[in-house]
C-alpha positions as CSV (number, residue, x, y, z in Angstrom):
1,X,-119.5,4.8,6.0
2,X,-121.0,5.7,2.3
3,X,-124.2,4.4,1.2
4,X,-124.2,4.7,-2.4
5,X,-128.0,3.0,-2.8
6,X,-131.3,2.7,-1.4
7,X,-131.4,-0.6,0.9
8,X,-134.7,-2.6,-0.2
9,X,-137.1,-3.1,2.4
10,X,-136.9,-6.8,3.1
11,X,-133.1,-6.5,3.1
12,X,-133.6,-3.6,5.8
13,X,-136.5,-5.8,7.7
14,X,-133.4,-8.9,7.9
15,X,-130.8,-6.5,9.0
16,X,-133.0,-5.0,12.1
17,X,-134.1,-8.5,12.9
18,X,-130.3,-10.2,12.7
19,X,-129.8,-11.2,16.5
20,X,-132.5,-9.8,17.9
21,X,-133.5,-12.1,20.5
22,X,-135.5,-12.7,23.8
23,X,-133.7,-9.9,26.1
24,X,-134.3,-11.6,29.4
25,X,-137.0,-13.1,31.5
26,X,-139.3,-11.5,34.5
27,X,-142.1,-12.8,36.9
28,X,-145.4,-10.8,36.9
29,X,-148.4,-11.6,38.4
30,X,-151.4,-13.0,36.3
31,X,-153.4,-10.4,36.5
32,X,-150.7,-8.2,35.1
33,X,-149.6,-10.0,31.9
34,X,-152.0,-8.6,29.2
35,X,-149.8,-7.4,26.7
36,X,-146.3,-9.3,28.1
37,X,-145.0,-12.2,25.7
38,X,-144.2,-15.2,27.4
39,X,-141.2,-17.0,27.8
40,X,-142.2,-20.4,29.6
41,X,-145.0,-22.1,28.2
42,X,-147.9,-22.7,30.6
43,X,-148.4,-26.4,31.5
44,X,-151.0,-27.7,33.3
45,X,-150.3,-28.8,36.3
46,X,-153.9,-31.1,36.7
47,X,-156.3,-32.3,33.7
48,X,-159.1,-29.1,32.9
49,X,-161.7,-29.5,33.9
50,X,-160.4,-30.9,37.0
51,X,-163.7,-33.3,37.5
52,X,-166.4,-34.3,35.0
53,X,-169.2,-32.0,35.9
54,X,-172.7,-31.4,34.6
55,X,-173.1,-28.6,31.9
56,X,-176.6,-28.4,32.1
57,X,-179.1,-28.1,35.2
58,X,-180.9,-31.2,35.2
59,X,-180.4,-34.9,37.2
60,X,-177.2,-36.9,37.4
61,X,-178.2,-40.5,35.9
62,X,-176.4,-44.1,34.8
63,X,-177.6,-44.3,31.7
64,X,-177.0,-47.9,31.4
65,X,-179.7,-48.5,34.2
66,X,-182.2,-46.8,32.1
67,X,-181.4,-48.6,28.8
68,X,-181.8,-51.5,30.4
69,X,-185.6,-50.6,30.7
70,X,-188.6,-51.7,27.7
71,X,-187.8,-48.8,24.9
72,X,-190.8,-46.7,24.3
73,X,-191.9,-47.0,27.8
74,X,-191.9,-44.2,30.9
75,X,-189.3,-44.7,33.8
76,X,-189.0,-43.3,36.6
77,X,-186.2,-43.3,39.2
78,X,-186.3,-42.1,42.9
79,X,-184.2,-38.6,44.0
80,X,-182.0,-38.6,46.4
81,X,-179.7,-35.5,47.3
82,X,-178.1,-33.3,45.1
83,X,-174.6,-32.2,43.7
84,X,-174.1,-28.2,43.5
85,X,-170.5,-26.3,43.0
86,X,-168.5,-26.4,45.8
87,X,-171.0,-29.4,46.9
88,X,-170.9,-32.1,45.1
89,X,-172.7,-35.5,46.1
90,X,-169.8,-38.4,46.5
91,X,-171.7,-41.3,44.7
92,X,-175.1,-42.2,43.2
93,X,-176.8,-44.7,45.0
94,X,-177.9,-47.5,42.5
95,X,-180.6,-46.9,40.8
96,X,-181.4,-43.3,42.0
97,X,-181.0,-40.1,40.5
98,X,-179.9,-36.9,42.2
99,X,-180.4,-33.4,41.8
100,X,-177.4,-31.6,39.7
101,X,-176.8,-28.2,39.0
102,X,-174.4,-26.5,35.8
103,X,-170.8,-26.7,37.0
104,X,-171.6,-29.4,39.5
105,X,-169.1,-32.4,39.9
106,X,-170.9,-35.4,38.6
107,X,-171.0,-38.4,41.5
108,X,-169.1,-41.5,41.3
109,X,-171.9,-44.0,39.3
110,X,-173.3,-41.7,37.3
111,X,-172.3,-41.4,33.7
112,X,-175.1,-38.9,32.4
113,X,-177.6,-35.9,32.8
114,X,-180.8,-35.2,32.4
115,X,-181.6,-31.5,31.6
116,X,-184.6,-31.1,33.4
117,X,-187.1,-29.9,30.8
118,X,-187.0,-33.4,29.7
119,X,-188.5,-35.3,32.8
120,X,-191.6,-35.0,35.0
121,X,-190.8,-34.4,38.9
122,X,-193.5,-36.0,40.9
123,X,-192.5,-35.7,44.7
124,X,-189.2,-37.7,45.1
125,X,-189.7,-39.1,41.6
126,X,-188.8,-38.2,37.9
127,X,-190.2,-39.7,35.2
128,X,-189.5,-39.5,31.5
129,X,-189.3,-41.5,28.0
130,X,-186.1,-40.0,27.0
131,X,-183.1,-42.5,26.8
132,X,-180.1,-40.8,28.1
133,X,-176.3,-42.1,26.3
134,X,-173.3,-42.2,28.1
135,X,-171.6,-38.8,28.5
136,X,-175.0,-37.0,27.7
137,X,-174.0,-33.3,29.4
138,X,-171.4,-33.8,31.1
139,X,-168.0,-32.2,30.6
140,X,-165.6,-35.1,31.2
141,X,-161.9,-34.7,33.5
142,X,-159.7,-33.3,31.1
143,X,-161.9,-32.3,28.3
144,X,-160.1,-29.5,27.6
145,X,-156.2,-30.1,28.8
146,X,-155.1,-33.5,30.3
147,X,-152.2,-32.9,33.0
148,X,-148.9,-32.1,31.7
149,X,-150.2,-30.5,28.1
150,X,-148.5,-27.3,27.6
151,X,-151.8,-24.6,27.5
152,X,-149.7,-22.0,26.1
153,X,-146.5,-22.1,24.1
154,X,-143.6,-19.5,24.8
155,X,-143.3,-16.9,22.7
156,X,-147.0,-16.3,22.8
157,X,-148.1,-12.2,23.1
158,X,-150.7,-12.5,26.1
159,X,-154.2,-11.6,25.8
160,X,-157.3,-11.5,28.1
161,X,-158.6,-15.1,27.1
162,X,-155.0,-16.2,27.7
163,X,-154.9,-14.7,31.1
164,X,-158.3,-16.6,32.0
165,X,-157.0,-20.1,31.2
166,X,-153.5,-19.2,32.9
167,X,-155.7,-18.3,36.0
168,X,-157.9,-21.0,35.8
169,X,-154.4,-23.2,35.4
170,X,-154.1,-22.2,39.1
171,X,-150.5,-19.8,37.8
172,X,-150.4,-17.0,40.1
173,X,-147.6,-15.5,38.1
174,X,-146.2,-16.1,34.6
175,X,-142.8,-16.1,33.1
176,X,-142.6,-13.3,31.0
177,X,-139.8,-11.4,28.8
178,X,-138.3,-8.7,30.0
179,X,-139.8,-5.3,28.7
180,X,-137.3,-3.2,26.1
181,X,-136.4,-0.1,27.3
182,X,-136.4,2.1,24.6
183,X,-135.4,6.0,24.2
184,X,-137.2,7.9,21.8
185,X,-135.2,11.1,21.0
186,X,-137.1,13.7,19.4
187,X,-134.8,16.3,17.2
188,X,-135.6,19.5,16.8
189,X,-135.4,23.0,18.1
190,X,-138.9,24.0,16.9
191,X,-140.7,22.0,19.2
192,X,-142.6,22.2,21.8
193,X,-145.0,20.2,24.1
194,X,-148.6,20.6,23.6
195,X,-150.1,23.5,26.2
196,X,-146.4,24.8,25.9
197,X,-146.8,28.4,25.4
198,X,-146.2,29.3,21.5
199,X,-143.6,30.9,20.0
200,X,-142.7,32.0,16.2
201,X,-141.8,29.2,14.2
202,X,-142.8,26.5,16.7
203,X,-144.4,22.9,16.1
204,X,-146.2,20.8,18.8
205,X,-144.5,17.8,19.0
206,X,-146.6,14.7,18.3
207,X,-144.3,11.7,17.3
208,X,-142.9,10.9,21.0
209,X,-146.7,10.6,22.4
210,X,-147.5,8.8,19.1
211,X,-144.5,6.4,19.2
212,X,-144.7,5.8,23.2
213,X,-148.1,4.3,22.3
214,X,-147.6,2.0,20.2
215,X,-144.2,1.0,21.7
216,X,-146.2,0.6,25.0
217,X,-148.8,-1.8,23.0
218,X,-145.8,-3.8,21.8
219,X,-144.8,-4.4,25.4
220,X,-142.1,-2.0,25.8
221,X,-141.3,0.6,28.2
222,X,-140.8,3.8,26.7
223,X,-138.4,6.9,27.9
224,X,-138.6,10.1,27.0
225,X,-135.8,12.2,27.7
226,X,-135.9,15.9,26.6
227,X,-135.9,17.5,23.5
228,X,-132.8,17.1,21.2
229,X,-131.4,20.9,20.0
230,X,-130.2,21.2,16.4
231,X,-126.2,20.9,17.1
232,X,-124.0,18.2,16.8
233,X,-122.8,18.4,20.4
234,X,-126.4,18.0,22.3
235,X,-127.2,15.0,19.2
236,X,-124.0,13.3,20.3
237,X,-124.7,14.0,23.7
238,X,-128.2,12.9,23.8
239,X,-127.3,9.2,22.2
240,X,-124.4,8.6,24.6
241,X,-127.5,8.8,27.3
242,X,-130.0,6.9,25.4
243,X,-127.4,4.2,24.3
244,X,-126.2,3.8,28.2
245,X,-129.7,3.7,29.3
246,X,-131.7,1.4,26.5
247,X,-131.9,-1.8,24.6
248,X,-133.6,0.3,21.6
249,X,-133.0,4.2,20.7
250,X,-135.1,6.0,18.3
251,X,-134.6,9.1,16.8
252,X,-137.3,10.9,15.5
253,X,-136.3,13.6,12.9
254,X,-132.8,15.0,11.8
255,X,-132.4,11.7,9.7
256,X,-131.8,13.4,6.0
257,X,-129.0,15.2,4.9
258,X,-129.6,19.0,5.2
259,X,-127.6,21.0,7.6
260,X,-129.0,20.6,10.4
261,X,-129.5,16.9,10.0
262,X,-126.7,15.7,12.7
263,X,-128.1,12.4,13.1
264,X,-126.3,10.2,11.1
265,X,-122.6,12.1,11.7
266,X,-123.1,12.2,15.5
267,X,-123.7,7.8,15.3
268,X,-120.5,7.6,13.1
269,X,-118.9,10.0,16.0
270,X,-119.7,7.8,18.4
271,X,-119.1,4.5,16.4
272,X,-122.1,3.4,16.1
273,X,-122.1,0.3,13.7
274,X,-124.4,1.3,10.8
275,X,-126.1,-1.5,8.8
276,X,-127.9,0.8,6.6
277,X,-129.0,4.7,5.5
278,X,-132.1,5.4,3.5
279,X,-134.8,2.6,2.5
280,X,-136.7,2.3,-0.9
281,X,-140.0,3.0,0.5
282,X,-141.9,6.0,0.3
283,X,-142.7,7.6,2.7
284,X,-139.9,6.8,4.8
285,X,-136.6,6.9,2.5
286,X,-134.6,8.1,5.6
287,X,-134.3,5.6,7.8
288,X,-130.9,4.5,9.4
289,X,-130.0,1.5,11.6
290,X,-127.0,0.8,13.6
291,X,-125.7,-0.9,16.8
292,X,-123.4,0.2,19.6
293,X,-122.7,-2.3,22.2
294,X,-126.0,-3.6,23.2
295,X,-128.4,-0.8,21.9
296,X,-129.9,-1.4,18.6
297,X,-130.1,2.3,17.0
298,X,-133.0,3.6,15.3
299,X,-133.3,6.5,13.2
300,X,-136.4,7.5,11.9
301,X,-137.5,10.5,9.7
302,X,-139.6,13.9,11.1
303,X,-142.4,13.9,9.3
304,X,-145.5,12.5,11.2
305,X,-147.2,9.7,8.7
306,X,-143.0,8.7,7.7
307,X,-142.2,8.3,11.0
308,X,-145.2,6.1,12.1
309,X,-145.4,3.9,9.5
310,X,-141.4,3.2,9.7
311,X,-141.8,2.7,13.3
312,X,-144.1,-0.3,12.4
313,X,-142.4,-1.6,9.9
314,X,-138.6,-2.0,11.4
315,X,-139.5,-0.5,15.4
316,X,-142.6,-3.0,15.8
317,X,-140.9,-6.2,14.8
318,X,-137.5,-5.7,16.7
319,X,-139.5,-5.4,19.6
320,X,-140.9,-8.0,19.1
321,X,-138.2,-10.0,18.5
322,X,-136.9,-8.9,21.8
323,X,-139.2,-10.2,23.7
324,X,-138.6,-13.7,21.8
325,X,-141.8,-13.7,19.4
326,X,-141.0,-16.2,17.0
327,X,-143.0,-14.6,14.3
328,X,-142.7,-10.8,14.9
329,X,-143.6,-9.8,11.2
330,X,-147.5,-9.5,10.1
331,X,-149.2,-11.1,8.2
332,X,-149.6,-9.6,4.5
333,X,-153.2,-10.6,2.5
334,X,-154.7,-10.0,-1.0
335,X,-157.9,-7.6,-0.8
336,X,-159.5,-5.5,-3.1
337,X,-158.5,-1.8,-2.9
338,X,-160.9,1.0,-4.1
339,X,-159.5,4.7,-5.4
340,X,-157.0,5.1,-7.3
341,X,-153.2,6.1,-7.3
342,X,-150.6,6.8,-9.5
343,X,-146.8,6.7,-8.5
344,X,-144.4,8.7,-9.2
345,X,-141.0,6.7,-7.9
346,X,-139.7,3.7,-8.5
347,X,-139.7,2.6,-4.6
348,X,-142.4,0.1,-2.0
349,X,-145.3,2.6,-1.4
350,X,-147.0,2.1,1.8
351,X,-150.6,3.9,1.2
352,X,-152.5,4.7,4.1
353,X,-156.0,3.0,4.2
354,X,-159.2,1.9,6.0
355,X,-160.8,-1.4,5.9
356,X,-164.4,-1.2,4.9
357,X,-166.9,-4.1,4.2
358,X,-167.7,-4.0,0.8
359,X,-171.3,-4.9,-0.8
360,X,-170.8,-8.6,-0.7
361,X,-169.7,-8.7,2.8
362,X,-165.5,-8.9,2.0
363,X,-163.2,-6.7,3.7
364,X,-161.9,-4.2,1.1
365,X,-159.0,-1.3,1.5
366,X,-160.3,2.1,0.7
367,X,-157.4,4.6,0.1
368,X,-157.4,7.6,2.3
369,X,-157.5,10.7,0.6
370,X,-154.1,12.2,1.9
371,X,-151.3,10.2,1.0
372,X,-148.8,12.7,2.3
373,X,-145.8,12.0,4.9
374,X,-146.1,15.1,6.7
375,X,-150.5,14.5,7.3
376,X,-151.0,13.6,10.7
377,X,-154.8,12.9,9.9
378,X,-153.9,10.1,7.7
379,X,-152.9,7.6,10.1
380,X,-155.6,8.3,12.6
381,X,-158.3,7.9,9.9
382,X,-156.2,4.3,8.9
383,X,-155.8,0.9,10.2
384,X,-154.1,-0.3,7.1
385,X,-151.4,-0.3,5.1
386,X,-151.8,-0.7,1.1
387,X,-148.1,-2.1,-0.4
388,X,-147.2,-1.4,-3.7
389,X,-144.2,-3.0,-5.1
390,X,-141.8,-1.2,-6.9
391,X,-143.1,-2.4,-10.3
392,X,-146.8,-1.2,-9.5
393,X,-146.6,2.4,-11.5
394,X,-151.0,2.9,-10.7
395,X,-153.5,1.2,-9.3
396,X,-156.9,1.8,-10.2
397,X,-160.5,1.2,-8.5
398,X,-161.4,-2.4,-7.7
399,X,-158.1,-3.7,-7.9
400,X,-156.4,-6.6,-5.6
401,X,-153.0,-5.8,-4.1
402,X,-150.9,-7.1,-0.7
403,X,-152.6,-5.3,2.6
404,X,-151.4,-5.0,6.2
405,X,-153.7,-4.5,9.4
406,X,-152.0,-2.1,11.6
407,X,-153.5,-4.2,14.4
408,X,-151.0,-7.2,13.3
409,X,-147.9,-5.0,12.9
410,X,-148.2,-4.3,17.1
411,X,-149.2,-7.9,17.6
């Protein structure tokens, strides 16, 4: 298949996305899930909180009994017993109070509490002036969740907070999506692994460990497999593996055109269904995608910052996608950038940058001061992602333009 032009990004966003759905489901425990997406919604199974307990240390009251009394005057109200967690006092006697602790389930006939810096324990008795109202510290049944409300929705990424209220749901284990296996073939008979021993010509290869990271943090479950060698057989080879083996393969290198670029001719080979060669974007204009029976091909260029930052922006959200996210994509915002740049293509630049808080206490984007695709110290002194449009020839200091966090491309 010929590609005569450049595919715009978006258009190349829409065609990785087309189809991609949830993959499958999986049980995991609780304690597990940080980082899963779910795929059935927690419900709660019994109102949170479970009782109406006291949120304060204090003494468990009817506050109509003491509004009952002259306004302005002390009262004072007899103790008897106590409610604790785990050992809670069944009912108030009438007109008594009783000793409650924070957390404690509040006894049938009372209705309020009393922090106890605001009355005067003498013996069995408390005294004070205060008027309590209805519901004064106390955390009624179902504050939070009554029974049967959905806590959270499928499709939500899991986090620590979500894992407490799945836990404190009483869900031992959580319907998740199945994890994307996905291949990441690194191309290239210059590499090696780093501690390998050297050898003339040779590069330590970064992109796999970089790429396994984040495809880990997306939820996925990436393989490895050997180094590709610069031939058509062991490219061909190599996919026929990965494709057999994986809901996503990436290749990592080998993605242009020169002559030992086999890439692209070893997916045709194989009949792998290309939707599209070579993005406007810079950096990153190689970048093919195809599909071949269920694996969703991936091909990304060699050059370290190229191949991260086209990993998060078509990688990221299909793996997202697969594990049923409904909005996989990040969110884009308006910020003010400082530096400078000037263009010198007509495609999307993605510009490497770190958010800094500026003098008036707003987030701004400052440029990092390597822009190249082949600097691996760009990305690891960014955490976003300046876009500039294909009209956008310069920007100069203090200017607002579109920014991504990196942190919302990986969910």
């Amino acid at each position: 298949m010929v590609f005569l032009m450049l595919t715009a990004p978006q258009d190349a966003i829409e065609q990785v996305l087309e189809g991609a759905s949830r993959l499958g489901t999986e049980q995991v425990d609780v304690a597990e899930a940080d980082g899963r997406v779910l795929a059935v919604a927690v419900v709660a199974k019994e109102p949170l909180p479970r009782f109406a307990h006291s949120s304060m240390d204090g003494y468990a009251v009817c506050a109509d009994l003491i509004a009952a009394t002259e306004e302005g005057r002390a009262w004072t109200l007899p103790v008897l017993g106590e409610s604790r967690a785990g050992e809670p006092l069944g009912r108030l006697k009438a007109g008594t109070a009783c000793r409650i602790f924070t957390g404690a389930q509040l006894p049938t006939g009372a209705d309020a509490v009393i922090m106890q810096e605001d009355v005067a324990r003498e013996g069995d008795l408390i005294r004070s002036i205060d008027r309590p109202r209805p519901g004064q510290f106390v955390r009624q049944q179902g504050e939070d969740l009554t029974a049967g409300a959905i806590a959270l929705p499928a499709g939500l990424r899991l986090d620590p907070a979500a894992l407490g209220l799945a836990a404190s749901l009483d869900h031992a284990e959580l319907t998740v999506a199945r994890a994307p296996r996905v291949s990441l073939l690194s191309t290239g008979d210059e590499l090696r692994r780093p501690g390998e021993q050297d050898r003339d010509g040779s590069v330590v290869e970064s992109n796999g460990m970089t790429l396994a990271a984040l495809a880990r943090r997306l939820g996925a479950v990436p393989l490895q497999p050997p180094y590709v060698s610069d031939t058509r057989a062991a490219t061909e080879q190599a996919l026929v593996e990965a494709i057999a083996q994986s809901d996503v393969v990436i290749t990592i290198g080998g993605a242009s055109v020169g002559d030992h670029d086999h890439v692209r001719p070893a997916a045709e080979a194989l009949g792998v269904d290309l939707a599209f060669w070579g993005v406007a974007i810079k950096p990153g204009k190689p970048v093919g995608y195809g599909r071949k029976n269920d694996a969703r091909l991936l091909c990304l260029p060699g050059n370290p910052a190229s191949a991260i930052l086209t990993f998060l922006l078509f990688g990221a959200p299909l793996l997202r996608a697969l594990q049923g996210e409904p909005c996989p994509l990040p969110l884009r915002q308006r910020m003010t950038v400082r530096g400078s740049h000037t263009k010198r293509t007509a495609r999307t630049e993605m510009l490497r940058a770190r958010l800094k808080r500026g003098a008036e206490g707003t987030v701004e984007a400052h440029l990092g001061s390597s822009q190249s695709s082949g600097a691996v110290t760009s990305f690891a002194a960014a955490d976003a992602i300046v876009v500039l449009d294909p009209e956008i020839t310069e920007i100069c200091d203090g200017e607002t333009h579109e920014v991504i966090r990196i942190a919302d491309m990986i969910g």
